[in-house]
C-alpha positions as CSV (number, residue, x, y, z in Angstrom):
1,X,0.0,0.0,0.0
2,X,1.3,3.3,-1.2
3,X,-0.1,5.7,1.8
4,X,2.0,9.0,0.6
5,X,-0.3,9.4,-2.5
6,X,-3.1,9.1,-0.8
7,X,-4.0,10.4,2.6
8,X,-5.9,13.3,3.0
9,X,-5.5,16.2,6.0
10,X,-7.4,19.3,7.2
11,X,-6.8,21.4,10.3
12,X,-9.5,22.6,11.9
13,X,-9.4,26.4,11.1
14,X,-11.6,26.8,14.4
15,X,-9.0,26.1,16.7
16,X,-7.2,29.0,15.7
17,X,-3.7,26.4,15.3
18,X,-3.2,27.3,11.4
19,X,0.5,27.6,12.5
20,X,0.4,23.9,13.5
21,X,2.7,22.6,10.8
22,X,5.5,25.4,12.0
23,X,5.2,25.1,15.5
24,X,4.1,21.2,15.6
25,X,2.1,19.1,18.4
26,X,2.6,19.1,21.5
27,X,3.2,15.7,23.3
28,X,2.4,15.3,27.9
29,X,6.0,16.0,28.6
30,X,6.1,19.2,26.6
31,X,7.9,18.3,23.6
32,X,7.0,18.7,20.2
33,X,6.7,16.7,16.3
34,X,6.3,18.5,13.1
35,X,3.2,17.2,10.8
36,X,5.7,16.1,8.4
37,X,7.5,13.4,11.5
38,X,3.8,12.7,12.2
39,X,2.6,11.7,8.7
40,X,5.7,9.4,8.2
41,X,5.3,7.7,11.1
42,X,1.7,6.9,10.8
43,X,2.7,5.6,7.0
44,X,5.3,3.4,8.9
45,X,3.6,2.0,11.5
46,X,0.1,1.5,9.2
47,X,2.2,-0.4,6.5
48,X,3.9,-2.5,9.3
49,X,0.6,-3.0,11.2
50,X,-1.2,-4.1,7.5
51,X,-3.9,-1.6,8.8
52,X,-5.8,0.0,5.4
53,X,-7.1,3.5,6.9
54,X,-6.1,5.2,10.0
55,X,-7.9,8.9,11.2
56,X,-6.6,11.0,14.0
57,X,-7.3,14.2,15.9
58,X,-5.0,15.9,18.3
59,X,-6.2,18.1,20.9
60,X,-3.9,20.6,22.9
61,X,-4.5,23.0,25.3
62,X,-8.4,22.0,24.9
63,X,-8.2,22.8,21.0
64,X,-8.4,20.8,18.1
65,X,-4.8,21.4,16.5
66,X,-4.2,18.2,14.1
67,X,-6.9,15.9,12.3
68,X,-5.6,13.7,9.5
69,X,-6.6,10.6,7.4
70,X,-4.8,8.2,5.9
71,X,-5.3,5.2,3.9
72,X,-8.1,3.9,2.2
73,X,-12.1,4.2,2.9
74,X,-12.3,1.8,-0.6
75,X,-9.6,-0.1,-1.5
76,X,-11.2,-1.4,-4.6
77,X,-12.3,1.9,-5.7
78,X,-9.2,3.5,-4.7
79,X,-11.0,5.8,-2.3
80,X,-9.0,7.4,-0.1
81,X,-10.1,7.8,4.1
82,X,-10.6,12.0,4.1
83,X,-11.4,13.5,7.5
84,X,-15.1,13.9,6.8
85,X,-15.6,10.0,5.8
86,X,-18.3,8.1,7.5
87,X,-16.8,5.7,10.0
88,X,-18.3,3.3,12.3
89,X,-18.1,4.9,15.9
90,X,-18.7,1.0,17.6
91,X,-18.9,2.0,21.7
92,X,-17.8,5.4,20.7
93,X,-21.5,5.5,20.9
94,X,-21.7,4.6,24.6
95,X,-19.5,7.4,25.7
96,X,-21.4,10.0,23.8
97,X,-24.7,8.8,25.5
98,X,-23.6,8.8,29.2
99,X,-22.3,12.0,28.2
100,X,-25.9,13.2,27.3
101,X,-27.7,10.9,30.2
102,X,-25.2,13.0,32.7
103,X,-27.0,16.1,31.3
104,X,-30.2,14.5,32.3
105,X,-28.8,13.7,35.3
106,X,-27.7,17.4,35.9
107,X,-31.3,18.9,35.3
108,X,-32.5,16.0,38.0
109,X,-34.7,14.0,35.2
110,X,-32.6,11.0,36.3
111,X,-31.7,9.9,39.4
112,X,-28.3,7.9,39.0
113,X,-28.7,5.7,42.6
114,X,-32.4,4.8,41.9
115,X,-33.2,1.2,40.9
116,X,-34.2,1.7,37.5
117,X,-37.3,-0.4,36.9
118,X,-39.2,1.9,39.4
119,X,-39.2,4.1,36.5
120,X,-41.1,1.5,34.5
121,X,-44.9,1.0,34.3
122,X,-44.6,-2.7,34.9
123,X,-42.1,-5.1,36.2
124,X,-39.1,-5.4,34.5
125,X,-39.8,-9.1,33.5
126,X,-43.4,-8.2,32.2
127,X,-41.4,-6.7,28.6
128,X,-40.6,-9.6,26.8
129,X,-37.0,-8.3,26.3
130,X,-36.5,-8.9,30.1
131,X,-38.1,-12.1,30.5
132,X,-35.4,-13.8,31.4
133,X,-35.0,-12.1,34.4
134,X,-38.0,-13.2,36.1
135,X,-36.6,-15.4,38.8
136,X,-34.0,-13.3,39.6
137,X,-34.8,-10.4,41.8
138,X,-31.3,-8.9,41.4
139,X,-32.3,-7.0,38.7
140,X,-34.6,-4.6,41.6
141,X,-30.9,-3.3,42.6
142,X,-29.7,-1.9,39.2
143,X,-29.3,1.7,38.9
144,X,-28.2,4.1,36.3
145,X,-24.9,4.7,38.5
146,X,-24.5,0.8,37.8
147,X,-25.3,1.0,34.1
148,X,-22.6,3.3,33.2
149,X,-20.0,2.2,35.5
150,X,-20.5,-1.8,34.0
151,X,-21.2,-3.3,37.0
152,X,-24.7,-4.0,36.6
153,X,-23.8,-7.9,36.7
154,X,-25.7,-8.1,33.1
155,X,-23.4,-9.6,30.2
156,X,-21.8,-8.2,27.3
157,X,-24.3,-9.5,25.3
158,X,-27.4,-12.7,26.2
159,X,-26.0,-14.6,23.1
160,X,-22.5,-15.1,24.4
161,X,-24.7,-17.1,27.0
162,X,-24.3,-20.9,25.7
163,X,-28.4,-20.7,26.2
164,X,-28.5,-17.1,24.7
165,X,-30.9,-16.0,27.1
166,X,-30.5,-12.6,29.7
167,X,-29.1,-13.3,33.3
168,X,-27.5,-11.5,36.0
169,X,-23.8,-12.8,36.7
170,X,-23.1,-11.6,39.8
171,X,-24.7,-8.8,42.7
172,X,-24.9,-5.8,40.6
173,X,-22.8,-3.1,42.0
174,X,-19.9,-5.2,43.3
175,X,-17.2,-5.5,40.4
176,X,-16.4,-4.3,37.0
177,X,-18.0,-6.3,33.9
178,X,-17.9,-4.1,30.5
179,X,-21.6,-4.5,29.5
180,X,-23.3,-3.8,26.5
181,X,-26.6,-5.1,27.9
182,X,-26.2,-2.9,30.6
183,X,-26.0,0.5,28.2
184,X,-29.1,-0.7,26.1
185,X,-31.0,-1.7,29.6
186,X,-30.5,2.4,30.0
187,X,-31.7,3.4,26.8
188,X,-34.6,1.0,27.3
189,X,-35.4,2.8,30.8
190,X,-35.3,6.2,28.9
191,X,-37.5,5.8,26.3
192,X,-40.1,3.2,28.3
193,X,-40.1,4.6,31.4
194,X,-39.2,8.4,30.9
195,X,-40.8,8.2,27.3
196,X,-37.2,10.3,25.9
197,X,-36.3,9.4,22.1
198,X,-32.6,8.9,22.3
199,X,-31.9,9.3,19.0
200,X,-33.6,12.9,19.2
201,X,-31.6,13.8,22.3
202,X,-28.3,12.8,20.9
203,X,-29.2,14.9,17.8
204,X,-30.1,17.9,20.7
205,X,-28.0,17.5,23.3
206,X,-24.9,15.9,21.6
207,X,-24.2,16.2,17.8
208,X,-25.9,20.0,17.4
209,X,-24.0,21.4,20.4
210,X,-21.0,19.7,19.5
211,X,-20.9,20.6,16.0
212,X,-21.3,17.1,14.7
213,X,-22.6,17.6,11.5
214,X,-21.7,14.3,9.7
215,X,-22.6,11.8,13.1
216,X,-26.1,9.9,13.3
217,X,-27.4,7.3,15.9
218,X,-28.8,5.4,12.2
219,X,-27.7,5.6,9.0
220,X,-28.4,8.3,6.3
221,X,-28.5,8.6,2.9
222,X,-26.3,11.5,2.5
223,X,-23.3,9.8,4.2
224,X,-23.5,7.3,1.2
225,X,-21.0,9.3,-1.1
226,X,-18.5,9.1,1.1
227,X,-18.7,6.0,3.5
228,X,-15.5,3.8,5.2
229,X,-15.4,0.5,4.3
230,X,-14.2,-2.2,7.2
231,X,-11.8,-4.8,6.7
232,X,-10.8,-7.8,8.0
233,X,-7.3,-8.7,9.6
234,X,-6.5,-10.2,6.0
235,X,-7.5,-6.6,4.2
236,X,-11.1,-8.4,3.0
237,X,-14.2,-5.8,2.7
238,X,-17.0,-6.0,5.7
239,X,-18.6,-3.3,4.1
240,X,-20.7,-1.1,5.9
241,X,-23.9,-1.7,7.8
242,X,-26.6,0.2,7.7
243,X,-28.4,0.6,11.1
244,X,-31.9,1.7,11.1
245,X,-32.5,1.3,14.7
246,X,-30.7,4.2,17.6
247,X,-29.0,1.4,20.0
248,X,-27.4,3.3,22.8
249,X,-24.3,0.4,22.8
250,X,-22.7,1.2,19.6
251,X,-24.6,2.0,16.5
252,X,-23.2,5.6,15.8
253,X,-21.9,6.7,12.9
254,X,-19.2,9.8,13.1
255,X,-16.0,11.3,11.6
256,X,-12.7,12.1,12.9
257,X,-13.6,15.3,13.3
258,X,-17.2,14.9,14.2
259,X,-15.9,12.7,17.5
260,X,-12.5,14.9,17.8
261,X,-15.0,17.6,18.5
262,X,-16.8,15.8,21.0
263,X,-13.9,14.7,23.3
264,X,-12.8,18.5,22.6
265,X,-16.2,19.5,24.1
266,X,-15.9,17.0,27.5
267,X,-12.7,18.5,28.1
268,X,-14.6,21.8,28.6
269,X,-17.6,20.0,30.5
270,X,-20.0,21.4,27.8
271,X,-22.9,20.8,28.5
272,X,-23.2,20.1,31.9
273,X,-22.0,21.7,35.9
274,X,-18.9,21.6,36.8
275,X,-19.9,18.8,39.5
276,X,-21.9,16.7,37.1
277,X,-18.6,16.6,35.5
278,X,-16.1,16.0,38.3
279,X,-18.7,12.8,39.0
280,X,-18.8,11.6,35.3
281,X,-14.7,11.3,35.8
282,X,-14.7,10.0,39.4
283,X,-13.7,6.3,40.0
284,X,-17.0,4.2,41.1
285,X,-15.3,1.0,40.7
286,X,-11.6,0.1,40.8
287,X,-10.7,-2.9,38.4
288,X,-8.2,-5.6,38.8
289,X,-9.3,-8.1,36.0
290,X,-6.1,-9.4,33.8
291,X,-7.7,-8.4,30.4
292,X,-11.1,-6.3,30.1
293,X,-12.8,-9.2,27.5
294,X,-14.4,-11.9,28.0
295,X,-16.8,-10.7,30.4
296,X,-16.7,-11.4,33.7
297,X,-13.2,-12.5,33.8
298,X,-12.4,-15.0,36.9
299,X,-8.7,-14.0,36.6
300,X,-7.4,-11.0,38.5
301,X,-4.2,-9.0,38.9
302,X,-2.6,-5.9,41.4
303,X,-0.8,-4.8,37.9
304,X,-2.7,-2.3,37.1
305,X,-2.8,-0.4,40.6
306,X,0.2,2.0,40.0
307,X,-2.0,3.8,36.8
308,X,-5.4,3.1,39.3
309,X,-7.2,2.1,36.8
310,X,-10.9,2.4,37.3
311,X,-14.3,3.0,35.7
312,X,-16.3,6.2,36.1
313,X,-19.7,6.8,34.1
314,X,-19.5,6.2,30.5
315,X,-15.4,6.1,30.4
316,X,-12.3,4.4,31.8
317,X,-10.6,5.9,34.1
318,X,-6.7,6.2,34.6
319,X,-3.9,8.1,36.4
320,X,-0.7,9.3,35.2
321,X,2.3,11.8,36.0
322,X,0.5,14.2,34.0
323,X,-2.8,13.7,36.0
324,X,-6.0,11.8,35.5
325,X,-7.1,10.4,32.3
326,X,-10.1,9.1,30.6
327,X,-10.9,6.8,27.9
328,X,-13.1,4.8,25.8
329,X,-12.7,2.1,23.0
330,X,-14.9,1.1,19.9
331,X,-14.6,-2.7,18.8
332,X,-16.4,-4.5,15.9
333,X,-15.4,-6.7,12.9
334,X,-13.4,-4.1,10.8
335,X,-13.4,-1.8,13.4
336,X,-10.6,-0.4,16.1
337,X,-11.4,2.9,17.8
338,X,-9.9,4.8,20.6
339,X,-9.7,7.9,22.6
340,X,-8.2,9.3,25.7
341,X,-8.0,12.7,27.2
342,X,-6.1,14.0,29.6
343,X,-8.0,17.3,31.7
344,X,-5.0,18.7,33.0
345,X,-3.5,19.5,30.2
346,X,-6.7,19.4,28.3
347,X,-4.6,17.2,25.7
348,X,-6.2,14.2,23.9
349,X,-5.7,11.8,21.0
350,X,-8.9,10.3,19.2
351,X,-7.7,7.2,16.6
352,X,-10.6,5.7,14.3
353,X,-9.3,3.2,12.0
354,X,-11.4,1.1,9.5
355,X,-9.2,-2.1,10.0
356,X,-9.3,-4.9,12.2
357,X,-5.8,-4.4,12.6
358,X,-6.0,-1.1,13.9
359,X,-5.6,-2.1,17.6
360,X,-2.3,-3.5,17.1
361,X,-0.5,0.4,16.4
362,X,-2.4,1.9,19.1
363,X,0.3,1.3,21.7
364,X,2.9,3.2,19.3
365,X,0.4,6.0,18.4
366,X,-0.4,7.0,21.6
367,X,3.4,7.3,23.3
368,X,4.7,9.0,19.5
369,X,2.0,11.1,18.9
370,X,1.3,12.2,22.8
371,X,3.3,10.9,25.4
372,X,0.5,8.6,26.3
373,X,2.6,5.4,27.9
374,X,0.1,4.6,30.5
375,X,-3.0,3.8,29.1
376,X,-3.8,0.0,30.4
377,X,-2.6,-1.1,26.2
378,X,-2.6,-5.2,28.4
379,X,-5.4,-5.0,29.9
380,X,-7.2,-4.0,26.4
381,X,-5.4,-6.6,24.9
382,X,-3.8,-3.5,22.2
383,X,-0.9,-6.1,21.3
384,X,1.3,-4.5,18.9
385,X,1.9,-6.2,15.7
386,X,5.4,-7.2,16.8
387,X,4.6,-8.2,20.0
388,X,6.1,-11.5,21.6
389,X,5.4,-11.5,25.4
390,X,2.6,-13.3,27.0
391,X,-1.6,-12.8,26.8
């Protein structure tokens, strides 16, 4: 793959960094890279990695001073990635709605510590989506607090279940166990019991206020034009799914700069008090599990207590010599997302790659193009491409 001919870049004329490619970015510690070391090292490590498109956005001092894209969105058309290409967000999606349920939360329309089926009209168990939880009364402890921290005791997903059916693994609010289950059981609550639209409040509340112009909770026809391709770990096409239905757990589609923009905004707290936002980023439940997949994991380790990694409401939480960070992933088939942001500083990195690949340059990206050597790259199971060690 020839990457020089074809990656496409724009700078975000907003952030008032049009000197960017003199003065460079800024990494944690300080120091700086030019564009030019940037863009040679992403063409280095994408050709190593075999990963076919790559989009990043840098944020220093709470601005948006570096997006870029590179690669391919169509490799049989020849279409390069651009920084307003359509890409699968995955559980991009989950951050942007706790993000938006904190709002709620702010205005007191949700209560984060009450059980959530008491804002239902009927038992939980009496919809037919929550049937399976019938003979377990666990489920009366659940509360939004629980939901976006993942420790609701609800799986991933029912139909990694050998049985495929909905059960609670363990006392909800007691350890960490990434659910999607958990986000959608929230979205459910929303719209059923507090009779909210989600997709219409993440067009209100997230993507107009955030200046996401080209991100939807379903697909739309005018992203058609210019649409990312996924591809497999052998460079075959997944294509592109078109989701009709708003699923709070990952069906967002976004751009580089549509989700750069975002993270830019929860650096600021837009949106929501300055409390509200201390709480989103505040540890509810410390984690000690080896890897964070399969859910729940039986295995456990002290590693990761010098970085205190943690979960707060909607994001990972981390520490670091340059302060507290936050994070969140997006995973699928042809899919590798990730982001981290450091409030400090107000410095962040936001990675979106069309590749199933893509995870295994994320180590590198984040301590070249930032300084980012502490986010938990193990515990996510980010192995490099050239990586030897144990799993």
């Amino acid at each position: 793959m020839i990457l020089t001919a074809i990656f496409q870049a724009s700078l975000c004329a907003a952030s008032g960094r049009a000197d960017v490619a003199a003065t460079g970015v800024q990494r944690l510690d300080g120091s700086r890279i030019s564009t030019a070391w940037i863009d040679h090292r992403m063409e280095s490590l994408m050709q190593a990695g075999h990963v076919t498109g790559v989009a990043i956005g840098i944020v220093n001092d709470g601005r948006v001073v570096y997006v870029r894209a590179y690669g391919m969105r169509n490799v049989a058309a020849e279409e390069p990635l651009k920084t307003d290409t359509i890409m699968y967000a995955a559980s991009f999606t989950k951050a942007a709605f706790a993000y938006m349920v904190m709002e709620l939360v702010d205005e007191g329309r949700l209560d984060l510590d009450k059980p959530v089926y008491e804002y239902l009209k009927k038992p939980l168990p009496d919809y037919s989506k929550y049937a399976d939880l019938k003979d377990d009364p666990r489920y009366r402890l659940i509360t939004a607090r629980m939901l976006l921290a993942h420790t609701s005791g609800l799986p991933n997903w029912r139909f990694i279940n050998p049985d495929g059916k909905l059960d609670i693994k363990f006392s909800p609010g007691t350890r960490y166990s990434y659910s999607g289950e958990g986000i959608n059981l929230l979205q459910f609550v929303l719209e059923q019991g507090l009779g909210f639209d989600v997709d219409r409040l993440m067009r209100e509340r997230i993507f107009v206020p955030f200046d996401m112009t080209r991100s939807s909770m379903t697909w739309q026809p005018r992203f058609a034009a210019n649409v990312a391709l996924g591809y497999d770990e052998e460079g075959a096409s997944l294509g592109h799914r078109h989701r009709t239905d708003a699923r709070a757990a990952g069906s967002m589609d976004t751009t580089i700069t549509d989700y750069t923009s975002f993270v830019t905004g929860t650096l600021a707290g837009k949106g929501m008090s300055a409390a509200r936002w201390r709480e989103m980023l505040s540890p509810q439940i410390l984690i000690d599990s080896v890897h964070q997949f399969p859910t729940p994991s039986s295995q456990t380790t002290g590693a990761n207590r010098t970085i205190a990694l943690s979960y707060g409401l909607g994001w990972g939480l981390f520490t670091s010599p340059y302060g507290p960070a936050y994070f969140k992933e997006g995973h699928d088939d042809g899919t590798e997302n990730y982001a981290v942001a450091f409030p400090r500083s107000k410095t962040a990195l936001v990675v979106m790659t069309n590749s199933s690949n893509g995870e295994s340059i994320f180590k590198y990206l984040l301590a070249d193009l930032i300084g980012d050597t502490y986010t938990p790259w193990f515990w996510e199971s980010y192995f490099p491409y050239d990586y030897t060690g144990p799993r």
